[in-house]
C-alpha positions in Angstrom: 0.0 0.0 0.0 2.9 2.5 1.1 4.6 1.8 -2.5 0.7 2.8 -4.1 0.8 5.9 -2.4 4.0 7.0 -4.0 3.1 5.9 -7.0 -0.2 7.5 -7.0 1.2 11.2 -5.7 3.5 12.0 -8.5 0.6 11.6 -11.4 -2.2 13.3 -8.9 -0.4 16.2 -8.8 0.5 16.1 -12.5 -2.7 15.5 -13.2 -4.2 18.0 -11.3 -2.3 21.0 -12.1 -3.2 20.2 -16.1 -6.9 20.4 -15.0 -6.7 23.6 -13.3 -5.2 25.2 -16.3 -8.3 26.3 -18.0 -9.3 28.0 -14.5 -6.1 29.5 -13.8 -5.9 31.4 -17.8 -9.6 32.6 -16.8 -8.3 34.4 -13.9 -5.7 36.3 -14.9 -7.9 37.1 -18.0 -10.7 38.6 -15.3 -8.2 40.3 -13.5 -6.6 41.7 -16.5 -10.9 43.1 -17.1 -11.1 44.8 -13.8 -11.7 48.5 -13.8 -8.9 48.9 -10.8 -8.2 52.6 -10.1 -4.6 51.4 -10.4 -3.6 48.5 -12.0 0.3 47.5 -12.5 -0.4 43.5 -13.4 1.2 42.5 -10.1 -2.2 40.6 -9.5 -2.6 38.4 -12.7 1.3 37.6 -12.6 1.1 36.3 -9.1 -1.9 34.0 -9.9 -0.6 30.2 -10.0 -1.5 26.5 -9.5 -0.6 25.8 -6.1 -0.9 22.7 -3.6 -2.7 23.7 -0.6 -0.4 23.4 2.7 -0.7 20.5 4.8 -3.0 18.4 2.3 -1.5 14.6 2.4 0.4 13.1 -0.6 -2.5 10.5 -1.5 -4.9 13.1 -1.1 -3.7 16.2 -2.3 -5.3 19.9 -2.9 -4.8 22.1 -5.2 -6.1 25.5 -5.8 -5.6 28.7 -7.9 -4.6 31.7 -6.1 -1.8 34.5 -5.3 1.9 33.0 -4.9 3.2 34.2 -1.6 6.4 34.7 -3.2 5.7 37.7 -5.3 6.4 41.1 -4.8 7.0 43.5 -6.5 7.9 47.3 -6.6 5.9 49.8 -8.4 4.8 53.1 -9.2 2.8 53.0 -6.1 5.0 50.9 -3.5 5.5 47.4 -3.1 2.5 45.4 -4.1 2.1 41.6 -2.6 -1.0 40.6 -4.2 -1.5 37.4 -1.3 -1.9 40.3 1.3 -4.9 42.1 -1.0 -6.4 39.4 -3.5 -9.6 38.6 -1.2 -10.7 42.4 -0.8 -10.6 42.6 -4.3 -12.5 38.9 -4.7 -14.7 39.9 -1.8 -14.6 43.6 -1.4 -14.4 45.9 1.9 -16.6 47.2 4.4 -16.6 51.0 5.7 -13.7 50.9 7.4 -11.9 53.5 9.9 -8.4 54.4 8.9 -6.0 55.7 11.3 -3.1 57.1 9.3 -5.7 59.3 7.9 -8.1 59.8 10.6 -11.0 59.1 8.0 -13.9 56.6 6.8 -13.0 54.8 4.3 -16.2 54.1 2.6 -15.3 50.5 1.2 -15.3 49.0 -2.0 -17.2 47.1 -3.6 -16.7 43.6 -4.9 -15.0 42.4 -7.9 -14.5 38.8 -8.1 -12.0 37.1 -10.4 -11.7 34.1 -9.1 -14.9 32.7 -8.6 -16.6 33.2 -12.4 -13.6 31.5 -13.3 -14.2 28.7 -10.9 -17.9 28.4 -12.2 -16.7 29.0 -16.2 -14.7 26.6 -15.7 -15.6 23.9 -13.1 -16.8 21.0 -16.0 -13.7 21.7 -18.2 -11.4 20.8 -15.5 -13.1 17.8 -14.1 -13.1 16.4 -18.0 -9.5 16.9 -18.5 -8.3 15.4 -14.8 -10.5 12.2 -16.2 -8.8 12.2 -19.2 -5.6 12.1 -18.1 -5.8 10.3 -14.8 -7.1 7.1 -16.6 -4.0 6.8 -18.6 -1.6 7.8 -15.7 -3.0 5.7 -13.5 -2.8 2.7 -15.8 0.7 3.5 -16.5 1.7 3.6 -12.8 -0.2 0.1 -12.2 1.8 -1.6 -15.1 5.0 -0.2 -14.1 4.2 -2.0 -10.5 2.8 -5.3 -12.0 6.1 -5.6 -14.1 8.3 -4.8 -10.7 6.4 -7.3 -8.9 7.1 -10.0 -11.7 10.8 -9.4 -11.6 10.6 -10.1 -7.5 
């Protein structure tokens, strides 16, 4: 069983990044659509394919969403899109900020992520189909022929 779970990781993962493909292109595409006040691209270049922490090798998650890793300096400052992603997804609340001793009055909404989940969502359960069959199948002959050997 231990030596099925290492063969099964390797194509899950494969596997499941080439699924998410479709939904990872539709993001950056909506975030490239946004009408953002300011908009320097730090946002679509940070989306990627990522395993979520702490998911198991047999069982593993992936998701699309901002790389931790990125930063980068612009016109405005330094811009990590992890740190800001969801208020743009999700939008803000009036909100009291210090530094200015004002209101802000919030903002509003403007997902990216989630249309491209939903345009996406059958697309990427077809393709992980049509590649885990083959994978999988590959994986099991390559340990039916090393147990014939032992």
């Amino acid at each position: 069983m231990r030596e099925l779970s290492r063969q099964i990781a390797v194509p899950l993962g494969a596997t499941s990044r080439f699924a998410l493909q479709p939904t990872l292109r539709a993001a950056k595409a909506n975030v490239r659509a946004l009408p953002l006040k300011e908009s320097t691209g730090t946002l679509a270049a940070s989306l990627v394919i990522k395993q979520k922490p702490r998911t198991s090798k047999v069982n593993p998650t992936f998701q699309v969403g901002p790389n931790a890793a990125v930063q980068r300096a612009t016109q405005y400052g330094s811009r990590r899109p992890v740190r800001y992603a969801h208020l743009i997804e999700f939008g803000t609340a009036p909100h009291y900020q210090p530094e200015r001793g004002a209101v802000h009055p919030g903002t509003r909404p403007m997902p990216f992520l989630t249309p491209a989940y939903f345009a996406t969502r059958e697309d990427v359960v077809k393709r992980f189909g049509q590649k885990i069959g083959p994978e999988m199948e590959k994986r099991a002959a390559k340990l039916a022929k090393k147990a014939g050997k032992t």
